[in-house]
ZADO-1210 file (C-alpha; in nm, 4 decimals, padded with zeros to 6 digits):
<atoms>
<atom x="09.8198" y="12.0885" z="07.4157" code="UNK" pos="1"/>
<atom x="10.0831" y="12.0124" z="07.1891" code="UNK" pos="2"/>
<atom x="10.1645" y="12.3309" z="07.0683" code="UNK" pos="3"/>
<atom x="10.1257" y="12.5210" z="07.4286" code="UNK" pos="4"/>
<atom x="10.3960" y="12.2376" z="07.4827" code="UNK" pos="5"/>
<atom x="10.6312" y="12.3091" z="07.1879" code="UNK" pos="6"/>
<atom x="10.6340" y="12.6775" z="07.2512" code="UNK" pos="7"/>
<atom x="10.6972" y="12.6123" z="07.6309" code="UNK" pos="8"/>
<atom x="11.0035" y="12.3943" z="07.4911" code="UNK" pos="9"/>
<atom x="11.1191" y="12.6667" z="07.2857" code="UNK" pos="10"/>
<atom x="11.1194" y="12.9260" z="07.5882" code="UNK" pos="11"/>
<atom x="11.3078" y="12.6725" z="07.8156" code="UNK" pos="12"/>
<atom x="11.5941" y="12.6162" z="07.5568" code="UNK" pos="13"/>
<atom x="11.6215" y="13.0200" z="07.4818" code="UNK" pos="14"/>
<atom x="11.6481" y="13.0905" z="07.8615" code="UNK" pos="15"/>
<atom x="11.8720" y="12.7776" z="07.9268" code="UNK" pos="16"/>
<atom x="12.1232" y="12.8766" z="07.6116" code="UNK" pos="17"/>
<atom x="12.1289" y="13.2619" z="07.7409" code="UNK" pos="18"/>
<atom x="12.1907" y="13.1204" z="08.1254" code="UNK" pos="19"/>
<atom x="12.2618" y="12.7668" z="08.1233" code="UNK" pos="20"/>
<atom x="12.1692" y="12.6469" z="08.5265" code="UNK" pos="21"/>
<atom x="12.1131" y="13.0381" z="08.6357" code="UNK" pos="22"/>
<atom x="11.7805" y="13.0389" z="08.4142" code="UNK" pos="23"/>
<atom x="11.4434" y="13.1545" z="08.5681" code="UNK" pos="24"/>
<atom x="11.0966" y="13.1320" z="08.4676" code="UNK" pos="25"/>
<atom x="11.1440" y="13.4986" z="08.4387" code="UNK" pos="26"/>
<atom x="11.3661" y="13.4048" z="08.1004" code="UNK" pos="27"/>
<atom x="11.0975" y="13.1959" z="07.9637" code="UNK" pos="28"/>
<atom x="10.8543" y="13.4591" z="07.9732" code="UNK" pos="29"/>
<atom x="11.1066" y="13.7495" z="07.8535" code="UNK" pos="30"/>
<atom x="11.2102" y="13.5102" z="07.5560" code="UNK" pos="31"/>
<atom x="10.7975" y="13.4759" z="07.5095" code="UNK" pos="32"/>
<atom x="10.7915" y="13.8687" z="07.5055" code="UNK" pos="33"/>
<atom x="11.0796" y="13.9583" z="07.2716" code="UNK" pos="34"/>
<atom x="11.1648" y="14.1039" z="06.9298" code="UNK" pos="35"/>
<atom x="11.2348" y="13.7437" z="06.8222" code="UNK" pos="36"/>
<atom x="10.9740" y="13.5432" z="06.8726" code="UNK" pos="37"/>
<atom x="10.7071" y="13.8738" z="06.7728" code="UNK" pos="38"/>
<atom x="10.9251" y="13.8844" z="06.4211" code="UNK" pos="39"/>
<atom x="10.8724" y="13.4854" z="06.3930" code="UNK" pos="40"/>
<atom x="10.5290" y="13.4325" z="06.4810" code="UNK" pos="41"/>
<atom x="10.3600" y="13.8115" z="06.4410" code="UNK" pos="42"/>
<atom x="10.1482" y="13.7125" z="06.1459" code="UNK" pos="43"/>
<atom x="10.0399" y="13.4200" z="06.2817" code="UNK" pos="44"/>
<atom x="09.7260" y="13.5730" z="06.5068" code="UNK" pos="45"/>
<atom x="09.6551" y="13.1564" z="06.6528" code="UNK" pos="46"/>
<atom x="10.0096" y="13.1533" z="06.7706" code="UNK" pos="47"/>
<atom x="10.0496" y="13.4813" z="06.9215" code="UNK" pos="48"/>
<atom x="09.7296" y="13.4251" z="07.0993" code="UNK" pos="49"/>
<atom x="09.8664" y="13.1201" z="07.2940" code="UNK" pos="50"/>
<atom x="10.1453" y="13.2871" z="07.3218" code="UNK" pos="51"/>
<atom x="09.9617" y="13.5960" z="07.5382" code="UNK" pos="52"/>
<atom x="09.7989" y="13.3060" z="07.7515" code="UNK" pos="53"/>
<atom x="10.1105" y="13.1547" z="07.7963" code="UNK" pos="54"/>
<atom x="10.2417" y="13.5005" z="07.9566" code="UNK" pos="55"/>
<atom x="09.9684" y="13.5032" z="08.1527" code="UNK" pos="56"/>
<atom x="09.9771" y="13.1479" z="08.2886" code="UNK" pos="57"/>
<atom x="10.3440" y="13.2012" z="08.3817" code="UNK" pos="58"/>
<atom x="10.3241" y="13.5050" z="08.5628" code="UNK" pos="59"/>
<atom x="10.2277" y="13.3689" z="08.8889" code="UNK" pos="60"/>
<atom x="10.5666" y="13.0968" z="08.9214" code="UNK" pos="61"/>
<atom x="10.8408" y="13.4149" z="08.7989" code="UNK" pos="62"/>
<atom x="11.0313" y="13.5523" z="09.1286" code="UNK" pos="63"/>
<atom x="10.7639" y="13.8306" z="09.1404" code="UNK" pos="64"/>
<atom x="10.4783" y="13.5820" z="09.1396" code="UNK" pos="65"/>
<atom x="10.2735" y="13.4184" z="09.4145" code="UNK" pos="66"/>
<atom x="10.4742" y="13.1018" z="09.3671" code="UNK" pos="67"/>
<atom x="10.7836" y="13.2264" z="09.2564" code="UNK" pos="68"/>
<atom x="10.9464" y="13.1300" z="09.5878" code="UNK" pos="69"/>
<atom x="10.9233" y="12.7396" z="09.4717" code="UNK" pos="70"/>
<atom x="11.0603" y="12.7628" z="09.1595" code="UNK" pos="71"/>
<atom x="11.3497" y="13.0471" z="09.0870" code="UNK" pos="72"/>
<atom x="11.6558" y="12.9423" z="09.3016" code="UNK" pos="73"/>
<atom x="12.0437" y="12.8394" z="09.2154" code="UNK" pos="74"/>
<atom x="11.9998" y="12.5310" z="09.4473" code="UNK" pos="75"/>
<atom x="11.8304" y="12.2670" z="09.2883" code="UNK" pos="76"/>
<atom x="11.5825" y="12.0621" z="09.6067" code="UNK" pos="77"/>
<atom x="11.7819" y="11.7377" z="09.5046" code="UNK" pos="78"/>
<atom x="12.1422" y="11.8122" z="09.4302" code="UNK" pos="79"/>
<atom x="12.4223" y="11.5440" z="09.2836" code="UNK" pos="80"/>
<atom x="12.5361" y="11.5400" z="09.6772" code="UNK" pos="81"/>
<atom x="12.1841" y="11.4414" z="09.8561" code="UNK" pos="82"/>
<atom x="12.2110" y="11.0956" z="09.9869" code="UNK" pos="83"/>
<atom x="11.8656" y="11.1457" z="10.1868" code="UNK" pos="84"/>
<atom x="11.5351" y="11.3705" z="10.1213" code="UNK" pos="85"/>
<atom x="11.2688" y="11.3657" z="10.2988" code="UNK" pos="86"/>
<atom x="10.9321" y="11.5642" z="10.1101" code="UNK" pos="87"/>
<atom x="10.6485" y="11.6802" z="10.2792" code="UNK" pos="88"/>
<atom x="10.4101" y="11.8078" z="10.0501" code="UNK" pos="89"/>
<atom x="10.1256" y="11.8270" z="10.3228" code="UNK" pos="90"/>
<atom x="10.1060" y="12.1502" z="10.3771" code="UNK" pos="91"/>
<atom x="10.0426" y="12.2237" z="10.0253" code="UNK" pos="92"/>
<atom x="09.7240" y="12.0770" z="10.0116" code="UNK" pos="93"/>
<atom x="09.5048" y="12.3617" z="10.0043" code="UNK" pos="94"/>
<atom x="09.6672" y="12.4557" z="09.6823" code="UNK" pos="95"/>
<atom x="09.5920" y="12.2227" z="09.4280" code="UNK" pos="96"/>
<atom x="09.7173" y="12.3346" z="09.1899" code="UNK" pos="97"/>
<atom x="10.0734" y="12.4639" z="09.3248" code="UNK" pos="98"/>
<atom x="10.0888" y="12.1038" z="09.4552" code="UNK" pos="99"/>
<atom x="10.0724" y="11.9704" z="09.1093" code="UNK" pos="100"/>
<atom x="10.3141" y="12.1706" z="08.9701" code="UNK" pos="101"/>
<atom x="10.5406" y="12.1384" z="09.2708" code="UNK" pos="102"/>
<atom x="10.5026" y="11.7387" z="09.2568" code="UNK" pos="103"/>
<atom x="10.5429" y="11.7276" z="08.9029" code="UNK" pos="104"/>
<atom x="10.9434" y="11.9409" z="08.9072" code="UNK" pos="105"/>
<atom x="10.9965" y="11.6657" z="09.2135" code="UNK" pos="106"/>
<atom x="10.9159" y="11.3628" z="08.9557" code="UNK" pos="107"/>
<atom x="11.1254" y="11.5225" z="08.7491" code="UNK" pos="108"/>
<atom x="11.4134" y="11.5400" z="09.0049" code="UNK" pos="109"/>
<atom x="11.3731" y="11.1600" z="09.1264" code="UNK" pos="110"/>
<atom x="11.3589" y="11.0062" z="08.7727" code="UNK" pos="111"/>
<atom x="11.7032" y="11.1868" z="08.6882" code="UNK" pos="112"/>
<atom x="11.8917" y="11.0298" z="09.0066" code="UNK" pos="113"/>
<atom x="11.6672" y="10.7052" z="08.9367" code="UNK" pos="114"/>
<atom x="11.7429" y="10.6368" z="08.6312" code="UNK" pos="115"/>
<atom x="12.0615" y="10.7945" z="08.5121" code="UNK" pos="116"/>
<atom x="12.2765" y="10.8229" z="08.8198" code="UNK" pos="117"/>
<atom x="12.5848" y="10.5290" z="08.8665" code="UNK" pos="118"/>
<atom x="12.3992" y="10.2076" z="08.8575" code="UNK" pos="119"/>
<atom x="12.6661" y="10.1301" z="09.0872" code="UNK" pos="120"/>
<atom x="12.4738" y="10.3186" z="09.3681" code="UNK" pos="121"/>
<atom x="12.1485" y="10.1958" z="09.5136" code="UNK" pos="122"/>
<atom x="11.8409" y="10.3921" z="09.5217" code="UNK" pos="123"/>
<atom x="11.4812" y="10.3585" z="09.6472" code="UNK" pos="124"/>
<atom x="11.2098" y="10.5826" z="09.6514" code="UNK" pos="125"/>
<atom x="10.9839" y="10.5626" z="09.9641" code="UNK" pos="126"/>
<atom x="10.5730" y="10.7025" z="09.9113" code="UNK" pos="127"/>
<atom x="10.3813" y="10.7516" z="10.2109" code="UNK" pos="128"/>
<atom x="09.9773" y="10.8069" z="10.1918" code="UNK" pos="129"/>
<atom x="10.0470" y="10.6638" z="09.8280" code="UNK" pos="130"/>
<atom x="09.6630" y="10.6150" z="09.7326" code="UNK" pos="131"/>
<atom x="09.6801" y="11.0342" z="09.6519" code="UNK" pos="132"/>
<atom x="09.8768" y="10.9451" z="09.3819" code="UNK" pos="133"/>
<atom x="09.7273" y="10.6442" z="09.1930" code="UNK" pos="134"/>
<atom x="09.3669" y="10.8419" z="09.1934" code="UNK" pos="135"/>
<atom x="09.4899" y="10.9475" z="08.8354" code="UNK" pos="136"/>
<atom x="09.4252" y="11.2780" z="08.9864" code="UNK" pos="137"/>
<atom x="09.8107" y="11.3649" z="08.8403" code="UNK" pos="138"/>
<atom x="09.8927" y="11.1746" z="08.5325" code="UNK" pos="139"/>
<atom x="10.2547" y="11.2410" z="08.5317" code="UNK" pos="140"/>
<atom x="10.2617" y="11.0828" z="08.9280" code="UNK" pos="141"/>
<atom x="10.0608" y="10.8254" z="08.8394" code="UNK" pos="142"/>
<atom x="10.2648" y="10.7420" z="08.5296" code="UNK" pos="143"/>
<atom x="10.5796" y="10.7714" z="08.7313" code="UNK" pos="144"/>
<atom x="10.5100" y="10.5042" z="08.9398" code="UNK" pos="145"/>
<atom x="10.3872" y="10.2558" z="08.7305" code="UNK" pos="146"/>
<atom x="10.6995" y="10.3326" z="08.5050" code="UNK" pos="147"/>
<atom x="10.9285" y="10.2806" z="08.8340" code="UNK" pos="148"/>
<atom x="10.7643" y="10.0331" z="08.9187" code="UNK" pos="149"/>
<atom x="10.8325" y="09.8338" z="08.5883" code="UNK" pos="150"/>
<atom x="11.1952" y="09.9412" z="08.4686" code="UNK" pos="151"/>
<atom x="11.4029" y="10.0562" z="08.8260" code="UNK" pos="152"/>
<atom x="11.5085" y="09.6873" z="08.9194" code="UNK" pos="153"/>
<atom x="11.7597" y="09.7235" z="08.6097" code="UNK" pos="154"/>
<atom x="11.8536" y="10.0837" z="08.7008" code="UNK" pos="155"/>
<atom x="11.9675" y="09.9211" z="09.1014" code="UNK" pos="156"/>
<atom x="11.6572" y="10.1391" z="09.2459" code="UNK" pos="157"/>
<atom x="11.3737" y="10.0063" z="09.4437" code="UNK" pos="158"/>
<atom x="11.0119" y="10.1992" z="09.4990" code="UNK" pos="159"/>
<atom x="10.8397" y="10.1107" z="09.8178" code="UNK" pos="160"/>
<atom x="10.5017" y="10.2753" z="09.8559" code="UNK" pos="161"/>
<atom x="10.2952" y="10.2336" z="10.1841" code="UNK" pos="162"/>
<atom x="09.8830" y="10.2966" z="10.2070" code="UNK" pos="163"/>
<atom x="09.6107" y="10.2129" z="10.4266" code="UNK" pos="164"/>
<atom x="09.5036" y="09.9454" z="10.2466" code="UNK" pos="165"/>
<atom x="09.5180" y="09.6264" z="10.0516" code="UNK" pos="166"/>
<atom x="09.2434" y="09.7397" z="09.8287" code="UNK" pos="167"/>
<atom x="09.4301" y="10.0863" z="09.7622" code="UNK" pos="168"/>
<atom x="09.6639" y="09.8553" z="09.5288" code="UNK" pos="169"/>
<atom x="09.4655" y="09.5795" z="09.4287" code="UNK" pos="170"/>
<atom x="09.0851" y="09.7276" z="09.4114" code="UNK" pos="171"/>
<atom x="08.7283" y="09.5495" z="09.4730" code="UNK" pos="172"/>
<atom x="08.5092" y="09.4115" z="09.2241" code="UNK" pos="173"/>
<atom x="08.2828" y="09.7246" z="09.2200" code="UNK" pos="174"/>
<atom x="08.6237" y="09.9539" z="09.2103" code="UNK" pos="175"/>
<atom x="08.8772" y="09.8718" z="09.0236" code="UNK" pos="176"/>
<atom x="09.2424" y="09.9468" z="09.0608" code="UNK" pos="177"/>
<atom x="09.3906" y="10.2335" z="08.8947" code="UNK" pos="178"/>
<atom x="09.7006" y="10.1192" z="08.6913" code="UNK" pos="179"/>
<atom x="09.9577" y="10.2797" z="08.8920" code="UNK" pos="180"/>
<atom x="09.8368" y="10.0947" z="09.1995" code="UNK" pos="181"/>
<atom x="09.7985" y="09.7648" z="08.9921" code="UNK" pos="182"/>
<atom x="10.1186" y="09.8103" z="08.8945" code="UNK" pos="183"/>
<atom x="10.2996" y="09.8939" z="09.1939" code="UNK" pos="184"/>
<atom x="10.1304" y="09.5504" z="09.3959" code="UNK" pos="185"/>
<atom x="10.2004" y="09.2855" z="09.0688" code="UNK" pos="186"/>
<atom x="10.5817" y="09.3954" z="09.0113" code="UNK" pos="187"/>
<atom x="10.6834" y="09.4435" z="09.4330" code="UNK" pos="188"/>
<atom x="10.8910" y="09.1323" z="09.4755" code="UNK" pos="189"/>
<atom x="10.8295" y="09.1523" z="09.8653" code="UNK" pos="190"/>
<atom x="10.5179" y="09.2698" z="10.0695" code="UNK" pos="191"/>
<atom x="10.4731" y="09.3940" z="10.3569" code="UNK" pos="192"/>
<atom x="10.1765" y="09.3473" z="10.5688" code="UNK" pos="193"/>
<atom x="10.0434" y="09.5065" z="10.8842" code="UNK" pos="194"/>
<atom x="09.7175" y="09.5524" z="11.1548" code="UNK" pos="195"/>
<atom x="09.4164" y="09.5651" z="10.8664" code="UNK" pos="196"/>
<atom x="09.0830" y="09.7053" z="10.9661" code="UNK" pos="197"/>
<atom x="08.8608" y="09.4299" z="11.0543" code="UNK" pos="198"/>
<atom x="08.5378" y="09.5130" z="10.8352" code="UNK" pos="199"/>
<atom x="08.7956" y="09.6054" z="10.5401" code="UNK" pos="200"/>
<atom x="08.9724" y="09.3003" z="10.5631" code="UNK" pos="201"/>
<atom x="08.6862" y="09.0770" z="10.5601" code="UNK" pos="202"/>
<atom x="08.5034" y="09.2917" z="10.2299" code="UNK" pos="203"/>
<atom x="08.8653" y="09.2318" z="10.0633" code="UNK" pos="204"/>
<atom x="08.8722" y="08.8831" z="10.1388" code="UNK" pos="205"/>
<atom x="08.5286" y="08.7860" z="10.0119" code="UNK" pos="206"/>
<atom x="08.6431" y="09.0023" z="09.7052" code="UNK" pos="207"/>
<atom x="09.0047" y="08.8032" z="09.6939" code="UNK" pos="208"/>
<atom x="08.9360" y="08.4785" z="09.7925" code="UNK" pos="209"/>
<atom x="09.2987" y="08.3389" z="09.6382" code="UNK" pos="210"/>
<atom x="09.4932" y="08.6224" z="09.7754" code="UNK" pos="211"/>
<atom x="09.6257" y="08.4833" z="10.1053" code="UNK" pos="212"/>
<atom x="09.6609" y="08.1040" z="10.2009" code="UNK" pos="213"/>
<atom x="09.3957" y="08.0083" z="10.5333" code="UNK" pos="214"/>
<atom x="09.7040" y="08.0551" z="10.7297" code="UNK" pos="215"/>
<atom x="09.7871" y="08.4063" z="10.6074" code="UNK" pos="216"/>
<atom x="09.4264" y="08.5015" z="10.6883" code="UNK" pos="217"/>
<atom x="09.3935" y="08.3507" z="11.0171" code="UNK" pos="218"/>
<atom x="09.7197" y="08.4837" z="11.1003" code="UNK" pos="219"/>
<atom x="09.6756" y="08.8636" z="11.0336" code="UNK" pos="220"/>
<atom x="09.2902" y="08.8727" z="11.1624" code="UNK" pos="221"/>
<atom x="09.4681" y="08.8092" z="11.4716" code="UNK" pos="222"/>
<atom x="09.6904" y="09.1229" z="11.4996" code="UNK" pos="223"/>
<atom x="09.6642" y="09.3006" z="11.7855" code="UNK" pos="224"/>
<atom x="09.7306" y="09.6846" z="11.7817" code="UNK" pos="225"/>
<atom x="10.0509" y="09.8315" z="11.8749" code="UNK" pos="226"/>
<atom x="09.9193" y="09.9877" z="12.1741" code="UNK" pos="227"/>
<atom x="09.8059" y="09.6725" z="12.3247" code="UNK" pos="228"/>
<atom x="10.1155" y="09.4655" z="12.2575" code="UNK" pos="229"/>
<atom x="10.3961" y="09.6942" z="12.2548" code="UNK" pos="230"/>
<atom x="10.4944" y="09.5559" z="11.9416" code="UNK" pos="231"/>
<atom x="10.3900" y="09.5693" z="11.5491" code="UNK" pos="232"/>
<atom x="10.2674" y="09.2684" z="11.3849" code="UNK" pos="233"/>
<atom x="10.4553" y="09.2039" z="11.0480" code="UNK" pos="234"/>
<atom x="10.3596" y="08.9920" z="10.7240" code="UNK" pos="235"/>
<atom x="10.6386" y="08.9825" z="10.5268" code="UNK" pos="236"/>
<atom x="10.5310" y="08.7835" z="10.1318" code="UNK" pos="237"/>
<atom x="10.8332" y="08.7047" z="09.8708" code="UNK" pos="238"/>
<atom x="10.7913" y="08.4585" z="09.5849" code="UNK" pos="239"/>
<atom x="10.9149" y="08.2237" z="09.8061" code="UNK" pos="240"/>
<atom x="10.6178" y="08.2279" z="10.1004" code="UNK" pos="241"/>
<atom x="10.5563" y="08.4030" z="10.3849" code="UNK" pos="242"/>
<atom x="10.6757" y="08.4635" z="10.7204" code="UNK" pos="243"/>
<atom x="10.5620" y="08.6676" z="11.0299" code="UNK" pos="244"/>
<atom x="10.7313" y="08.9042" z="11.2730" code="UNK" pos="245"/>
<atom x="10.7253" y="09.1475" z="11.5004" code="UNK" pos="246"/>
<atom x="10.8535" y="09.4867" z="11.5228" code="UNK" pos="247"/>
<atom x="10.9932" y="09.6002" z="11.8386" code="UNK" pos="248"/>
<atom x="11.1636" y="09.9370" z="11.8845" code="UNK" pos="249"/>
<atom x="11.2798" y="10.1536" z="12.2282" code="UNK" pos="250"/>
<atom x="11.0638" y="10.4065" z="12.4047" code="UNK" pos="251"/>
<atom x="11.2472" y="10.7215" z="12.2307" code="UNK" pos="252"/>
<atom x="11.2584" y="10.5774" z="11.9221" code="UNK" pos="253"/>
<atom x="10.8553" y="10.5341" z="11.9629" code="UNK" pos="254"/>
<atom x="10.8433" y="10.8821" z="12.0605" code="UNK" pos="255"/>
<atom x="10.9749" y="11.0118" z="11.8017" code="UNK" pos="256"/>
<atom x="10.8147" y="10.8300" z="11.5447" code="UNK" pos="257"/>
<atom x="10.4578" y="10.8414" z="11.7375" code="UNK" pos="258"/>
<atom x="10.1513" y="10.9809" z="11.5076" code="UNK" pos="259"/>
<atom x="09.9410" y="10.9345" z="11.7687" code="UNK" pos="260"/>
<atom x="09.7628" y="11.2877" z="11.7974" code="UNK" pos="261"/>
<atom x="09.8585" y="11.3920" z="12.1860" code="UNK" pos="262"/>
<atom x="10.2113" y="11.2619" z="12.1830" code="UNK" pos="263"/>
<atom x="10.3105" y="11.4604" z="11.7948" code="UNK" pos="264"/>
<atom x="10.1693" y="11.7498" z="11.9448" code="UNK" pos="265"/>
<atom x="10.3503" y="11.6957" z="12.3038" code="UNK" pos="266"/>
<atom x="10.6843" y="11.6533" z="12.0630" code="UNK" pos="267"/>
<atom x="10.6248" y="11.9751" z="11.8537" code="UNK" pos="268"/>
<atom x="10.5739" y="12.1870" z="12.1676" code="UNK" pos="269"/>
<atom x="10.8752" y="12.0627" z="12.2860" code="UNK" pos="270"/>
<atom x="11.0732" y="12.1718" z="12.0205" code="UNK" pos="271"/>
<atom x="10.9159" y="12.4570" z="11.9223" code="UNK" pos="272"/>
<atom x="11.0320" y="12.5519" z="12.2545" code="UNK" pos="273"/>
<atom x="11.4031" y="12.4360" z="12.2178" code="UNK" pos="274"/>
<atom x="11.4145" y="12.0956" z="12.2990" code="UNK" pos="275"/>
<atom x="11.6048" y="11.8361" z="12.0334" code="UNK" pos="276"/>
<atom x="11.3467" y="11.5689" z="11.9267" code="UNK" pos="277"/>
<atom x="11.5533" y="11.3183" z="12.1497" code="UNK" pos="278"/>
<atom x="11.5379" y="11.5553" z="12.4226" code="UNK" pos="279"/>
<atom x="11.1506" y="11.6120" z="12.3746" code="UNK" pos="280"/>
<atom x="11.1351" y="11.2053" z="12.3254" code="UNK" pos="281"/>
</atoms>
């Protein structure tokens, strides 16, 4: 709530002004505990009670807490010298609510070398498995990439974000898009479309009768999977129409980009045990 929030704010600016970038959590919560803000807000029982659960709610992301490791170091994830970042946030899956909190100082991160970096220097942001954000699940993700999506043209950025499905961005008549998603599909200036699931294709069509020309249909019902081919079948849409291509890349290259169950695991093995991933390629 909005006062949790302005006495958060208060604790940040105490513990930045004592130790500008060396500040921890653990200065938040020691500015929460002190002489200071007791003498300020001592008679003021409502206050000091969210102030306790504040205390409490911290405890577990200070450098003695269970997720202290993620959030007390002097080397920021994204630094003014990163040029490329690649964030897996798989593996933190089974904690919900560590990923949120995790995701959320990453937002934070991207939308300060977004959007006030040199607007000489390009940008994108790539998002992989995107539809776990625009559930609405996380607000601020959600409202980060409908904001990107809207405003990073001007700032010389780009946002590409890649799902399973058509209907992930656009929705079906009996589900409809969240706005992130509806967002993210009505301001991309180019599109990008691959192999579709038959039976998901077709329900998406009857649902989107206008969205693809008879040629665009009959087109991409007739990709054939990568396996068969040795190639990827590509829609590319712009403003200006559509064209089709495919994708064609070397056997190592393949390799290493393969998420085909048997071959990721043959690659991990391999260099688990000390091969390079060309090598194990």
């Amino acid at each position: 709530d909005k006062i949790s929030e302005a006495i958060l704010q208060k604790g940040v600016v105490a513990a930045y002004e004592a130790k500008q970038n060396k500040a921890r959590i653990d200065d938040v919560v020691a500015y929460l505990k002190s002489d200071e803000v007791m003498k300020e807000y001592g008679r003021q029982p409502t206050i000091m009670s969210r102030i306790d659960e504040l205390v409490l709610l911290l405890d577990q992301w200070c450098t003695w807490g269970t997720n202290g490791e993620y959030f007390n170091s002097d080397n920021p994830t994204l630094d003014g010298e990163t040029r490329f970042t690649v964030l897996e946030l798989l593996s933190l899956e089974d904690s919900p609510h560590l990923l949120s909190a995790v995701l959320y100082s990453l937002i934070l991160a991207i939308q300060e070398k977004m959007f006030h970096s040199s607007r000489k220097l390009k940008k994108v942001a790539i998002i992989d498995e995107a539809w776990r954000l625009f559930s609405g699940q996380n607000p601020h993700a959600a409202r980060f990439i409908e904001t990107g999506y809207r405003t990073v043209r001007r700032h010389k950025g780009a946002f590409i974000t890649i799902t399973q499905s058509i209907s992930d961005f656009t929705g079906l008549p009996d589900k409809p898009a969240p706005s992130a998603a509806a967002a993210a599909w009505n301001n991309s200036g180019i599109k990008v479309t691959l192999l579709q699931d038959t039976k998901a294709f077709k329900t998406y069509l009857a649902a989107n009768k206008d969205q693809f020309s008879e040629m665009e249909t009959e087109i991409v019902q007739g990709f054939q999977p990568a396996g068969d081919t040795g190639f990827s079948s590509v829609m590319i849409s712009t403003m200006k129409g559509s064209s089709f291509h495919r994708l064609f890349v070397d056997p190592v290259t393949r390799a290493m980009f393969s998420t085909e169950p048997d071959e990721f695991q043959y690659m991990s093995d391999a260099q688990a045990a000390g091969a390079t991933s060309e090598e194990a390629a």
